[in-house]
TORTORVO-557921 format. One record per residue: residue number from 1; chain; x, y, z of N, C-alpha, C in turn. Coordinates in steps of 0.2 Angstrom, whole numbers. Example, Ala and Ser with C-alpha at 12.3 -4.5 7.8 and 13.67 -1.06 7.14 Angstrom:
BEGIN
<rec nr="1" kette="A" n_xx="66" n_yy="-28" n_zz="39" ca_xx="62" ca_yy="-22" ca_zz="39" c_xx="66" c_yy="-16" c_zz="39"/>
<rec nr="2" kette="A" n_xx="64" n_yy="-11" n_zz="35" ca_xx="68" ca_yy="-5" ca_zz="36" c_xx="64" c_yy="0" c_zz="39"/>
! end
This chain:
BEGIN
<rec nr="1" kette="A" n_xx="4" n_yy="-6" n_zz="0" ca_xx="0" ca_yy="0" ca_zz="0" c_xx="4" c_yy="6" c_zz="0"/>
<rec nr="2" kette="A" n_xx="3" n_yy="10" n_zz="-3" ca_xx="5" ca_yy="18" ca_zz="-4" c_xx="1" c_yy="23" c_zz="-2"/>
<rec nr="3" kette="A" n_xx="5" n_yy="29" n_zz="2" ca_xx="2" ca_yy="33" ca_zz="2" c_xx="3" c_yy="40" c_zz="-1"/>
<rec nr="4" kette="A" n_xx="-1" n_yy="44" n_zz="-4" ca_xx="0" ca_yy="51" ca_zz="-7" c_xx="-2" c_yy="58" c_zz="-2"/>
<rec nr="5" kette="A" n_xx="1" n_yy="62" n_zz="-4" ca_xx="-2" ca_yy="67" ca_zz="0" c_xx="-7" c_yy="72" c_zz="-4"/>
<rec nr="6" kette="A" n_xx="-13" n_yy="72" n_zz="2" ca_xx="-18" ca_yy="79" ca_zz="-1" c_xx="-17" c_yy="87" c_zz="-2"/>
<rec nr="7" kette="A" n_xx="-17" n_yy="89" n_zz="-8" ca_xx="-15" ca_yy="97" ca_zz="-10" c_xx="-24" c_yy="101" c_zz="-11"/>
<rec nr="8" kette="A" n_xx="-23" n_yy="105" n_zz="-11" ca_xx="-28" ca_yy="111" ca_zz="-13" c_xx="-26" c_yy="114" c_zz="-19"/>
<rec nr="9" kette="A" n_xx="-32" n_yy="113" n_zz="-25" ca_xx="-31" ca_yy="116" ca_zz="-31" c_xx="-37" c_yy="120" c_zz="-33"/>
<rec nr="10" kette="A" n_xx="-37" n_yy="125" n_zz="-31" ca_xx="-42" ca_yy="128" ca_zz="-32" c_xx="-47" c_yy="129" c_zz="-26"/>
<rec nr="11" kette="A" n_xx="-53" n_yy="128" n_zz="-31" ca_xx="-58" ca_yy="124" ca_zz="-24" c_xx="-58" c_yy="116" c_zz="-24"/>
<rec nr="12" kette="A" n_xx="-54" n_yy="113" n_zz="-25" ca_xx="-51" ca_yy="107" ca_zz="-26" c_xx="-49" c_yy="103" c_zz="-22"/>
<rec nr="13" kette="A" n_xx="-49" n_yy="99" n_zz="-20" ca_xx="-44" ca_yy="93" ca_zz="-17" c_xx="-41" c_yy="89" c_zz="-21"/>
<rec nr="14" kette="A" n_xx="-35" n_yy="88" n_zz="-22" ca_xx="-33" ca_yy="85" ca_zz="-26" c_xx="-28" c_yy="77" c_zz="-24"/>
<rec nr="15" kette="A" n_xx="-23" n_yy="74" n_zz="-29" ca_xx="-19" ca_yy="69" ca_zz="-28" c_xx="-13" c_yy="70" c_zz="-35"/>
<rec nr="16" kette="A" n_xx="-6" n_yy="68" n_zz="-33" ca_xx="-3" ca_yy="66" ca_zz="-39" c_xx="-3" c_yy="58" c_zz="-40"/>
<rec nr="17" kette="A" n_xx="-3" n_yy="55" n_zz="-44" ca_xx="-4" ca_yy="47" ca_zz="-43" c_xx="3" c_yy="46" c_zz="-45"/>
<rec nr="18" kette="A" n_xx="7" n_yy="41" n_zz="-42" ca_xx="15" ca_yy="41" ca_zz="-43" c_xx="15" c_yy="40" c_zz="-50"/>
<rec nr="19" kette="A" n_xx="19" n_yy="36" n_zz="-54" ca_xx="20" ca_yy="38" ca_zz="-60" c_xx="20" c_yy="31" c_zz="-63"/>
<rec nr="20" kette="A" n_xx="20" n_yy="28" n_zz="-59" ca_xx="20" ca_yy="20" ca_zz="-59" c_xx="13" c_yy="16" c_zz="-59"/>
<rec nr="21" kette="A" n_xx="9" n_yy="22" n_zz="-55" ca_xx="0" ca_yy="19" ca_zz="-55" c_xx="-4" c_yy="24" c_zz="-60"/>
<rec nr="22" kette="A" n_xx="1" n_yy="29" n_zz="-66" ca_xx="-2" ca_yy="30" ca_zz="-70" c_xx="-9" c_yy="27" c_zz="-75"/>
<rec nr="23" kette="A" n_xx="-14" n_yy="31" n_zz="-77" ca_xx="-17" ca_yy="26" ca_zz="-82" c_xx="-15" c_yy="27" c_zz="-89"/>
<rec nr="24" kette="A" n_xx="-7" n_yy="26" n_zz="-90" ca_xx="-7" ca_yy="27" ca_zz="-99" c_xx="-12" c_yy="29" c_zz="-103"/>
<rec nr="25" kette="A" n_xx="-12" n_yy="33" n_zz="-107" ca_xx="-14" ca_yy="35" ca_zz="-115" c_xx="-25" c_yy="36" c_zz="-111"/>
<rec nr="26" kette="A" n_xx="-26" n_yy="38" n_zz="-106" ca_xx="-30" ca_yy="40" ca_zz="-103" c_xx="-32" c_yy="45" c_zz="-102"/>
<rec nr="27" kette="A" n_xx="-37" n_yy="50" n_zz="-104" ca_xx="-39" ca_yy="56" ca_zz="-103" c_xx="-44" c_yy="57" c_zz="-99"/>
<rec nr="28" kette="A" n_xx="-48" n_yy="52" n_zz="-94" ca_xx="-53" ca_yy="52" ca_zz="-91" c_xx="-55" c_yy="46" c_zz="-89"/>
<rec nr="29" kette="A" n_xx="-56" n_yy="47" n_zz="-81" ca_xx="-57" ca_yy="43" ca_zz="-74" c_xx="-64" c_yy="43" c_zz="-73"/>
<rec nr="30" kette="A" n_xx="-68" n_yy="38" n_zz="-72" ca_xx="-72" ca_yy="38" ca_zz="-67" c_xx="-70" c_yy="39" c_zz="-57"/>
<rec nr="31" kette="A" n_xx="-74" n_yy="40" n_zz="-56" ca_xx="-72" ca_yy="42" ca_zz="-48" c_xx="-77" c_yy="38" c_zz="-45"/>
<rec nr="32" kette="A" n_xx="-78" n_yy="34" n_zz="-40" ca_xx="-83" ca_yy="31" ca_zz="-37" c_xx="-81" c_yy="33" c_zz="-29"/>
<rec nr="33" kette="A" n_xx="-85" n_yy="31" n_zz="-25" ca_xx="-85" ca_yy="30" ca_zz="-17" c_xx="-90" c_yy="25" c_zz="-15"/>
<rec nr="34" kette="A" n_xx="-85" n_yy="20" n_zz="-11" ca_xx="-87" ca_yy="14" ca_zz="-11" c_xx="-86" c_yy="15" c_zz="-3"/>
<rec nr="35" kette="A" n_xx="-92" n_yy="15" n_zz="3" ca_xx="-88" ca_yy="16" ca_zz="9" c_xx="-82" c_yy="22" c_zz="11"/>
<rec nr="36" kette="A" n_xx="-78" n_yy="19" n_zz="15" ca_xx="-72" ca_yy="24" ca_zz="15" c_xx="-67" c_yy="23" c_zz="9"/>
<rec nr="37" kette="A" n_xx="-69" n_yy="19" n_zz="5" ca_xx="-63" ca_yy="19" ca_zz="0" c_xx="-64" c_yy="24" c_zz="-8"/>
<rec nr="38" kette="A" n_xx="-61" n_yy="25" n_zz="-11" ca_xx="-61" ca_yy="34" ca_zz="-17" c_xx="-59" c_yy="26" c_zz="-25"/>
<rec nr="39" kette="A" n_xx="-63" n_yy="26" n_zz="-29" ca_xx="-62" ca_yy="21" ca_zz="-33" c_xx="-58" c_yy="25" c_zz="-39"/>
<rec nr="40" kette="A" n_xx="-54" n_yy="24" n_zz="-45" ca_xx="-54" ca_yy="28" ca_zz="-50" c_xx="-51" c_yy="22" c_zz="-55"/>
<rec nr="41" kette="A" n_xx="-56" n_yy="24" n_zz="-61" ca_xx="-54" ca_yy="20" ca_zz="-65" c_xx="-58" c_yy="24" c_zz="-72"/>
<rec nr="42" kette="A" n_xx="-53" n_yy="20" n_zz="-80" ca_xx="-54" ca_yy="24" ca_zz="-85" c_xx="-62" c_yy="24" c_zz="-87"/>
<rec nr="43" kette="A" n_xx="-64" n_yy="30" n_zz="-90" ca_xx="-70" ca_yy="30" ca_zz="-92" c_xx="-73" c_yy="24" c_zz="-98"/>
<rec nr="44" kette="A" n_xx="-79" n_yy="21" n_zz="-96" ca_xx="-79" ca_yy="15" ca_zz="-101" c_xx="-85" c_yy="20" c_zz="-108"/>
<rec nr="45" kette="A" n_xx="-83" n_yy="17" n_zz="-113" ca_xx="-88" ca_yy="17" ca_zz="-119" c_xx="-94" c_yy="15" c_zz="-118"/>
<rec nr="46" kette="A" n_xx="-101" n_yy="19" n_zz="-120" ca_xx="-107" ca_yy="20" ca_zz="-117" c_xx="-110" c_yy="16" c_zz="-125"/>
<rec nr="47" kette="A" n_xx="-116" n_yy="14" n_zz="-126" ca_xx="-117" ca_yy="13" ca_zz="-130" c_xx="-120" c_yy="20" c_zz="-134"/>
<rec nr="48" kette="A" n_xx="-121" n_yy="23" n_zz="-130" ca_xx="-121" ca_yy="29" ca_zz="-134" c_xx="-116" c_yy="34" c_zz="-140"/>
<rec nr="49" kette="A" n_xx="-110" n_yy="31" n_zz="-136" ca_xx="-105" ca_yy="32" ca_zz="-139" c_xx="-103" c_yy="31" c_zz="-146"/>
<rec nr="50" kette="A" n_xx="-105" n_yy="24" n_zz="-148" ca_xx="-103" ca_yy="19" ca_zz="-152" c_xx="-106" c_yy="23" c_zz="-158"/>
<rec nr="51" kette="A" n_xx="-112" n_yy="24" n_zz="-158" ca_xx="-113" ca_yy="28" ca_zz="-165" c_xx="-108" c_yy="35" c_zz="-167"/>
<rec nr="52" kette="A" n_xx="-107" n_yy="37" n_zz="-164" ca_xx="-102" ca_yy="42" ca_zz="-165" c_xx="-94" c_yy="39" c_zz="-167"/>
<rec nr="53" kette="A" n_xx="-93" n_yy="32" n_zz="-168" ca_xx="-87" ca_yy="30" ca_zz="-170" c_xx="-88" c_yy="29" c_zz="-176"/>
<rec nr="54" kette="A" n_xx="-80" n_yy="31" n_zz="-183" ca_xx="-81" ca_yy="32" ca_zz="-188" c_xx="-82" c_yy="25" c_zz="-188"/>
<rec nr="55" kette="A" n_xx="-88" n_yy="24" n_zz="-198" ca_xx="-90" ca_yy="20" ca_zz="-202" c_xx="-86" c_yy="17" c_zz="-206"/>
<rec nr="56" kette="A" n_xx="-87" n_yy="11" n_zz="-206" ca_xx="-82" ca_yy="7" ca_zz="-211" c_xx="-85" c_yy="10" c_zz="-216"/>
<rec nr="57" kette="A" n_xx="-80" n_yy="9" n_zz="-223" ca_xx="-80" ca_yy="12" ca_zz="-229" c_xx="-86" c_yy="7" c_zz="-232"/>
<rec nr="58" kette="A" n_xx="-90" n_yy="9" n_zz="-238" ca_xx="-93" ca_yy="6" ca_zz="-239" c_xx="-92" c_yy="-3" c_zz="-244"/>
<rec nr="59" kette="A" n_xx="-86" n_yy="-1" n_zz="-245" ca_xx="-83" ca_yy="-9" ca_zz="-248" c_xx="-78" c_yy="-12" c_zz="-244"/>
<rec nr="60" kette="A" n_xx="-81" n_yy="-10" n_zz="-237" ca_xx="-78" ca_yy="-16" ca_zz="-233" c_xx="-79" c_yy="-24" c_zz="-236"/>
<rec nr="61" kette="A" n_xx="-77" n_yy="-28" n_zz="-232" ca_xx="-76" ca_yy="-33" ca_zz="-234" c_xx="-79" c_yy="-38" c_zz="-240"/>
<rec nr="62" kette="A" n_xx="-81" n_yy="-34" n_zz="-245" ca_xx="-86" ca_yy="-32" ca_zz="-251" c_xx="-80" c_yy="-39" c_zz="-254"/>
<rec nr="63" kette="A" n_xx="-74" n_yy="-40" n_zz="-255" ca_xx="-71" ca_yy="-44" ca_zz="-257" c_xx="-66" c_yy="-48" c_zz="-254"/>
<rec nr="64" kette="A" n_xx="-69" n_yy="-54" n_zz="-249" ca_xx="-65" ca_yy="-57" ca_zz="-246" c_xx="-65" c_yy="-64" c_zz="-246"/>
<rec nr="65" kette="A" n_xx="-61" n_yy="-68" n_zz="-244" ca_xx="-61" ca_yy="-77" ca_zz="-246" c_xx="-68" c_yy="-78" c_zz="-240"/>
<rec nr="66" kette="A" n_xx="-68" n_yy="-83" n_zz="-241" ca_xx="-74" ca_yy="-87" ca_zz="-239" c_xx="-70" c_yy="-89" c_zz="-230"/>
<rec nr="67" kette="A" n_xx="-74" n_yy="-86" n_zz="-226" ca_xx="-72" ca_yy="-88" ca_zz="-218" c_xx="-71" c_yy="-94" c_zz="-217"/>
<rec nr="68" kette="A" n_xx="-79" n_yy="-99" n_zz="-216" ca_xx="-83" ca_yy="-106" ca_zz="-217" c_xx="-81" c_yy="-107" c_zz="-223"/>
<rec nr="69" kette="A" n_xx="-78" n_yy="-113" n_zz="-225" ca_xx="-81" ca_yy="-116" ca_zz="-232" c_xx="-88" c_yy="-119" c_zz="-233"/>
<rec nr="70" kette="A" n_xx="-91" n_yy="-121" n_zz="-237" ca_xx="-97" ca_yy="-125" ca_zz="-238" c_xx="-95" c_yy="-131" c_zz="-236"/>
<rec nr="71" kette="A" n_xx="-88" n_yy="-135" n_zz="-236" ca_xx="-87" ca_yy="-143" ca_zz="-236" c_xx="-91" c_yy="-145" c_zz="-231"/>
<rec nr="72" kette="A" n_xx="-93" n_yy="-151" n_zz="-232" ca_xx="-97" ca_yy="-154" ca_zz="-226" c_xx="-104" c_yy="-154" c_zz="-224"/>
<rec nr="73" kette="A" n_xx="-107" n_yy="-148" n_zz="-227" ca_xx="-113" ca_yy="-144" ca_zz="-226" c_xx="-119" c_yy="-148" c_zz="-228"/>
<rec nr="74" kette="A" n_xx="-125" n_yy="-149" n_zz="-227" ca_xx="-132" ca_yy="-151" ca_zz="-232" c_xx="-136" c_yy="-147" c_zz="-232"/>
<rec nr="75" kette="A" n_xx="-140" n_yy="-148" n_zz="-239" ca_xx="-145" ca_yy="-146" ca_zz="-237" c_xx="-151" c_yy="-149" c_zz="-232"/>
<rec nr="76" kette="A" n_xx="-154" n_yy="-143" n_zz="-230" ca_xx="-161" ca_yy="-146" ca_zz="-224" c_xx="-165" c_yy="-145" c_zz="-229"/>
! end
């Protein structure tokens, strides 16, 4: 366990997180309170989100090999 120390940023409380418990390539924490304990972790994808990610092109996989083969298969 480690411990950090509490600063004033503003009208803030704040923390540094050492360098070591960084969240890499992260611009955004959720923050919980669980009990006495302060949770933080990265913000997840909402499904609301999802539509706002760019469209595959429209000849996506317009031409590609066969995933399955038919071998093997019958008709019902």
């Amino acid at each position: 366990m480690r411990t950090v120390s509490i600063f004033k940023n503003g009208n803030n409380r704040a923390i540094r997180l050492p360098r070591d418990l960084d969240f890499e390539g992260v611009s955004e924490l959720e923050i919980v309170r669980e009990g006495d304990s302060i949770i933080l972790r990265p913000v997840r994808p909402t499904w609301g989100s999802f539509a706002q990610l760019e469209k595959a092109d429209p000849d996506f996989m317009a031409e590609r090999e066969d995933v399955v083969s038919d071998e093997g298969r019958f008709d019902l």
